[in-house]
Biotite code that builds the C-alpha atoms (Angstrom):
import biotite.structure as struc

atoms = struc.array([
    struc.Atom([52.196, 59.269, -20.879], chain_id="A", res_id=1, res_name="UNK", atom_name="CA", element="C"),
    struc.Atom([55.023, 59.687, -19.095], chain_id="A", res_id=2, res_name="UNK", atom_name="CA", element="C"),
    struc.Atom([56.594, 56.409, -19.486], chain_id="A", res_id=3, res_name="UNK", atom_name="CA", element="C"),
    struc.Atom([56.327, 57.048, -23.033], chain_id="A", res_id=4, res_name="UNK", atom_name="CA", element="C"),
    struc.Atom([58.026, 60.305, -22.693], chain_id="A", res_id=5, res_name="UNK", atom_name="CA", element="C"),
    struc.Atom([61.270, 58.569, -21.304], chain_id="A", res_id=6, res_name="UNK", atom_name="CA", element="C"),
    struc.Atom([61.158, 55.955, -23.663], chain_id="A", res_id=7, res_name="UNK", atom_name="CA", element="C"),
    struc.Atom([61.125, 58.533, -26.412], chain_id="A", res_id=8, res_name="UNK", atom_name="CA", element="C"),
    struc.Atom([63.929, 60.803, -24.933], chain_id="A", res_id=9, res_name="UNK", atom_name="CA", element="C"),
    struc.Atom([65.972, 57.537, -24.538], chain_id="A", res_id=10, res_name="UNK", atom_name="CA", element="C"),
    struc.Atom([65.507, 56.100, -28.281], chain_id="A", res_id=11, res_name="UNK", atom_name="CA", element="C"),
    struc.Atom([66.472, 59.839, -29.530], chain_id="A", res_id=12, res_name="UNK", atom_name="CA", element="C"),
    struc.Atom([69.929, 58.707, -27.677], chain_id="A", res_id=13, res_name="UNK", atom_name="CA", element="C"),
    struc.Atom([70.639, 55.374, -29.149], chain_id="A", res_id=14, res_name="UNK", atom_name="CA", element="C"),
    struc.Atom([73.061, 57.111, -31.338], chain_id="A", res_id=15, res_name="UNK", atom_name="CA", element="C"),
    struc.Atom([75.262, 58.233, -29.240], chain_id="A", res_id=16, res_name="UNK", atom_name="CA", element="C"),
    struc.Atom([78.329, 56.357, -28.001], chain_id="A", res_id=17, res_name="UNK", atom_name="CA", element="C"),
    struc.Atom([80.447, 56.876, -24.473], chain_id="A", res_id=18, res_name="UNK", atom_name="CA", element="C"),
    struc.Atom([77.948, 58.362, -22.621], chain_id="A", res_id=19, res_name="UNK", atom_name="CA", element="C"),
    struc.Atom([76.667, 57.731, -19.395], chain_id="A", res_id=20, res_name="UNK", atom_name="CA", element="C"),
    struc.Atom([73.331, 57.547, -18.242], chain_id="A", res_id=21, res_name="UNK", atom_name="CA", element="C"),
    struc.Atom([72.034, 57.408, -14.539], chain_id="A", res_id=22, res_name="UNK", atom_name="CA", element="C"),
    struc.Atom([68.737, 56.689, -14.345], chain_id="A", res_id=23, res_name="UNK", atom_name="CA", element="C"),
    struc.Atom([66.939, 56.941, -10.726], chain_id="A", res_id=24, res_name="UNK", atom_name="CA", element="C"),
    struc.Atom([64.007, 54.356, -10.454], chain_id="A", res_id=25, res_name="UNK", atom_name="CA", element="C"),
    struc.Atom([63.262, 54.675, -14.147], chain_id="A", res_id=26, res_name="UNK", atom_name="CA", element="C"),
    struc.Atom([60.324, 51.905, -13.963], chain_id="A", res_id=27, res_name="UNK", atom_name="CA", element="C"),
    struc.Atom([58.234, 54.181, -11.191], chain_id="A", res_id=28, res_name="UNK", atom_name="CA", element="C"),
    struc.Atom([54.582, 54.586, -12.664], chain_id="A", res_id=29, res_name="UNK", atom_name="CA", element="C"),
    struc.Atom([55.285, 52.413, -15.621], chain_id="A", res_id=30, res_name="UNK", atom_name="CA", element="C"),
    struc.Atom([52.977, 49.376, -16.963], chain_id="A", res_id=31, res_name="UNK", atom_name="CA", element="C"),
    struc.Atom([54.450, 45.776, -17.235], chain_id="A", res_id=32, res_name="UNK", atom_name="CA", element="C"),
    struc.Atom([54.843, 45.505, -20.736], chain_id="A", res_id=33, res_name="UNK", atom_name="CA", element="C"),
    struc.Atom([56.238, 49.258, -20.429], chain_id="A", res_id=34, res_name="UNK", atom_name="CA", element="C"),
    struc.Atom([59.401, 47.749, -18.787], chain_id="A", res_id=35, res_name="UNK", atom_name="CA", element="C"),
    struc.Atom([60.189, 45.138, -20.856], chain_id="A", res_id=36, res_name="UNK", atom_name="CA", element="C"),
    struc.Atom([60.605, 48.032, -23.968], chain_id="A", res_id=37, res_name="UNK", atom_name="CA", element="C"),
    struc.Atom([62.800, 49.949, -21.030], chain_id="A", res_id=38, res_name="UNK", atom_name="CA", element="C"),
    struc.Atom([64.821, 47.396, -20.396], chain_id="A", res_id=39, res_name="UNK", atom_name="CA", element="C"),
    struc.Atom([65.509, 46.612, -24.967], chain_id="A", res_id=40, res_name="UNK", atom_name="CA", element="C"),
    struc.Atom([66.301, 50.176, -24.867], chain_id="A", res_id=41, res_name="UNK", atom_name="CA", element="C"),
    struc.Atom([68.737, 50.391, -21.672], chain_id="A", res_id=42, res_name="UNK", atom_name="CA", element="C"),
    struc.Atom([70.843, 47.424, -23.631], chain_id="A", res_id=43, res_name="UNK", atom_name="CA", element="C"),
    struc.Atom([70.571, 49.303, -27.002], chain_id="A", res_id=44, res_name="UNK", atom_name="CA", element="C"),
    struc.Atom([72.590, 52.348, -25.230], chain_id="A", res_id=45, res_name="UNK", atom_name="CA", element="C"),
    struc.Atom([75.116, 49.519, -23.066], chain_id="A", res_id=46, res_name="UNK", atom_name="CA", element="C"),
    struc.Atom([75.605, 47.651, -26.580], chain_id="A", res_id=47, res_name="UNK", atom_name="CA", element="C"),
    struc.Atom([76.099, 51.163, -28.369], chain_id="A", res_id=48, res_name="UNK", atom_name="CA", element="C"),
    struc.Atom([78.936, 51.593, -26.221], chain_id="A", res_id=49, res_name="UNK", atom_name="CA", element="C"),
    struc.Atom([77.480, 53.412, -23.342], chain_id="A", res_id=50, res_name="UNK", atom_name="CA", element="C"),
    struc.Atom([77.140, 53.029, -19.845], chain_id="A", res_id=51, res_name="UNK", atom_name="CA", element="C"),
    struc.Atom([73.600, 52.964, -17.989], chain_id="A", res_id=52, res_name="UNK", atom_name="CA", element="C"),
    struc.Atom([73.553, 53.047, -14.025], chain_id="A", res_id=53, res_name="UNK", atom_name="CA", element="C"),
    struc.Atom([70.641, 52.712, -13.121], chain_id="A", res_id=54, res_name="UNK", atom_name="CA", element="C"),
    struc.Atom([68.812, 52.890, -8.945], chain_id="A", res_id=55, res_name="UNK", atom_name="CA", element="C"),
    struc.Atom([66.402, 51.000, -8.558], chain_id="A", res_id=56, res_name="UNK", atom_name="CA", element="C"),
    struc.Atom([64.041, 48.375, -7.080], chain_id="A", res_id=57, res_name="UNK", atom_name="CA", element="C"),
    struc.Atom([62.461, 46.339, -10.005], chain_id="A", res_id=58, res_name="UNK", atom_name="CA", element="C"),
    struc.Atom([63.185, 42.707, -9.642], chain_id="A", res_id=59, res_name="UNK", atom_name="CA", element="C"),
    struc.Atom([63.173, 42.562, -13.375], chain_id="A", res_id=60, res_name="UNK", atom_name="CA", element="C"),
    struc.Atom([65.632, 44.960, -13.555], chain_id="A", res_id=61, res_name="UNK", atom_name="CA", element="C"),
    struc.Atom([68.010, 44.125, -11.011], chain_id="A", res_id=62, res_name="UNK", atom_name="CA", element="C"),
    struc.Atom([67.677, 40.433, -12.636], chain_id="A", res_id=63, res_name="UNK", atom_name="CA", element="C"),
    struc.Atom([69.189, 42.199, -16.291], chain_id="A", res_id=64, res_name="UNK", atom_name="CA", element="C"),
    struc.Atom([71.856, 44.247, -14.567], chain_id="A", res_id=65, res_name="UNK", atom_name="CA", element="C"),
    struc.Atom([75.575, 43.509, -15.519], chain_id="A", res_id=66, res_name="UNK", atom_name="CA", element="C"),
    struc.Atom([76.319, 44.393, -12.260], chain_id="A", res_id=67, res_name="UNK", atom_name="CA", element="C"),
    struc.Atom([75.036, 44.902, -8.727], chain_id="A", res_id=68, res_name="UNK", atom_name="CA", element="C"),
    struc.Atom([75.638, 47.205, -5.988], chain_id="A", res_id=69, res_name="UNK", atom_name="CA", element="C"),
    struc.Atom([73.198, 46.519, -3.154], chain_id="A", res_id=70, res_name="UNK", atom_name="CA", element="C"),
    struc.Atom([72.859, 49.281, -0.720], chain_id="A", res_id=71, res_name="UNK", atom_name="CA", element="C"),
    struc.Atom([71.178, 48.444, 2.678], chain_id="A", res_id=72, res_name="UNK", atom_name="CA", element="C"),
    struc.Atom([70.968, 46.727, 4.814], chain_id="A", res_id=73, res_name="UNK", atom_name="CA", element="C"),
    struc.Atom([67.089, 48.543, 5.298], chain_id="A", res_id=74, res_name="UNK", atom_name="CA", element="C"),
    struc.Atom([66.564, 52.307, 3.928], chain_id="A", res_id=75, res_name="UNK", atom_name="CA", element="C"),
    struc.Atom([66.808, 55.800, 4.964], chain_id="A", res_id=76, res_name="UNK", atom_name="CA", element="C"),
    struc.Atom([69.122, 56.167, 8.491], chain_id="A", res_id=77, res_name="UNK", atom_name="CA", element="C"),
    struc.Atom([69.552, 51.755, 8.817], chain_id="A", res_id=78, res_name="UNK", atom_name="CA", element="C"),
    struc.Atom([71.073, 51.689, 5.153], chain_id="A", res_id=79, res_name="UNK", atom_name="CA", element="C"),
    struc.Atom([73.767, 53.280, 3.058], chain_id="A", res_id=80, res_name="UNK", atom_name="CA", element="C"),
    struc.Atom([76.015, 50.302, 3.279], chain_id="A", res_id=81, res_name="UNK", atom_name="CA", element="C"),
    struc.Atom([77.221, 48.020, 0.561], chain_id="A", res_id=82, res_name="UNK", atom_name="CA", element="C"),
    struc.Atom([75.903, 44.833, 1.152], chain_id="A", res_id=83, res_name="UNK", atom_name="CA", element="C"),
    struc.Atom([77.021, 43.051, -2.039], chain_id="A", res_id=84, res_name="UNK", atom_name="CA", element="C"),
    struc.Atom([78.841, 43.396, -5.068], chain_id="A", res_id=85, res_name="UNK", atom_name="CA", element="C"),
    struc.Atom([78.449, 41.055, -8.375], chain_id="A", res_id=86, res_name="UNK", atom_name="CA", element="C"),
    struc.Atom([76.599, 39.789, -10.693], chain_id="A", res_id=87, res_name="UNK", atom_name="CA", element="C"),
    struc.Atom([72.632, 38.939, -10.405], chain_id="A", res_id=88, res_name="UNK", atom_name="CA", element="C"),
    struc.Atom([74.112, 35.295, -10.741], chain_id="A", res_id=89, res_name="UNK", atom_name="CA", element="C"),
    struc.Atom([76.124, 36.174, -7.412], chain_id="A", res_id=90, res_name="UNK", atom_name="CA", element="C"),
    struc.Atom([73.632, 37.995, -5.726], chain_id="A", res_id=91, res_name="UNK", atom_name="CA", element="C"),
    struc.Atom([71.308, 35.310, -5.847], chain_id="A", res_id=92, res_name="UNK", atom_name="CA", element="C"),
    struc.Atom([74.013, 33.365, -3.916], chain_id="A", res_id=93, res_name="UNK", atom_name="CA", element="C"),
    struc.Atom([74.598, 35.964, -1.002], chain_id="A", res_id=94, res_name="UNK", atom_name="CA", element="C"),
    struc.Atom([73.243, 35.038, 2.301], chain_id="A", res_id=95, res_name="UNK", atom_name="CA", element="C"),
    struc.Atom([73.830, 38.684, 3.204], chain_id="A", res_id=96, res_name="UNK", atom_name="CA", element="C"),
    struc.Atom([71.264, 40.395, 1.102], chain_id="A", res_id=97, res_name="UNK", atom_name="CA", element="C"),
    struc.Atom([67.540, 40.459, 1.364], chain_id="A", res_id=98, res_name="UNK", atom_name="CA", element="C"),
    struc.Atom([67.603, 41.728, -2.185], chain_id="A", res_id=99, res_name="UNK", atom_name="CA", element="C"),
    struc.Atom([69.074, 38.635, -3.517], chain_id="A", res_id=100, res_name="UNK", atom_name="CA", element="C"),
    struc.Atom([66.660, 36.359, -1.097], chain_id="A", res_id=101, res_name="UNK", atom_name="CA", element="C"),
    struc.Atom([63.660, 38.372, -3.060], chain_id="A", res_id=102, res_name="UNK", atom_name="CA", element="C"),
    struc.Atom([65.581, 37.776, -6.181], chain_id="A", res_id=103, res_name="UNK", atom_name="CA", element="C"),
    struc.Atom([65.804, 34.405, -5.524], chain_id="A", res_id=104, res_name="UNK", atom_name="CA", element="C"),
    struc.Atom([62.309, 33.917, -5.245], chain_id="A", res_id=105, res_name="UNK", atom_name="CA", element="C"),
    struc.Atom([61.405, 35.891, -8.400], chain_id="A", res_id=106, res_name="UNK", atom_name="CA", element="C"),
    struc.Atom([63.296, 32.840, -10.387], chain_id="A", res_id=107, res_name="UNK", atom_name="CA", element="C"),
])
């Protein structure tokens, strides 16, 4: 599949150290449990020394991130501004962000 496809390219790259890695809505198409082994494999690379910036709109994600950007406030022409910047911890705080009201829920 191809959710197994990406998780194979990204294990061939634990080796590496000092990359970067952008990764646009990596969680599209794939199961639950498919995630979870996405998510052990995006802190492999970070704890190998790399960095992993990653868009996206996975709850689960967002909730592992070291750090937040939230872009909004809505998408397309009513976004593209930074609403928030911190940790999931902070975000969960904001009253500004709908993100972190969703987030807050997921808890």
């Amino acid at each position: 599949s191809g959710g197994e496809c990406q998780r194979l390219k990204l294990a061939s790259e634990l080796h590496k150290e000092g990359s970067i890695y952008v990764m646009d809505e990596p969680t599209t198409g794939l199961h639950m449990s498919d995630i979870g082994h996405l998510l052990e494999i995006m802190n492999s690379l970070v704890d190998g020394g790399n960095s992993v910036i990653v868009i996206e709109h996975n709850l689960d994600v967002i909730k592992n991130a070291d750090w937040i950007i939230d872009m909004g406030p809505e998408g397309g022409s009513k976004g593209g501004e930074v609403i928030f910047v911190g940790t999931p911890q902070q975000l969960i705080a904001s009253e500004h962000s709908l993100t972190g009201e969703y987030l807050r829920r997921s808890l």
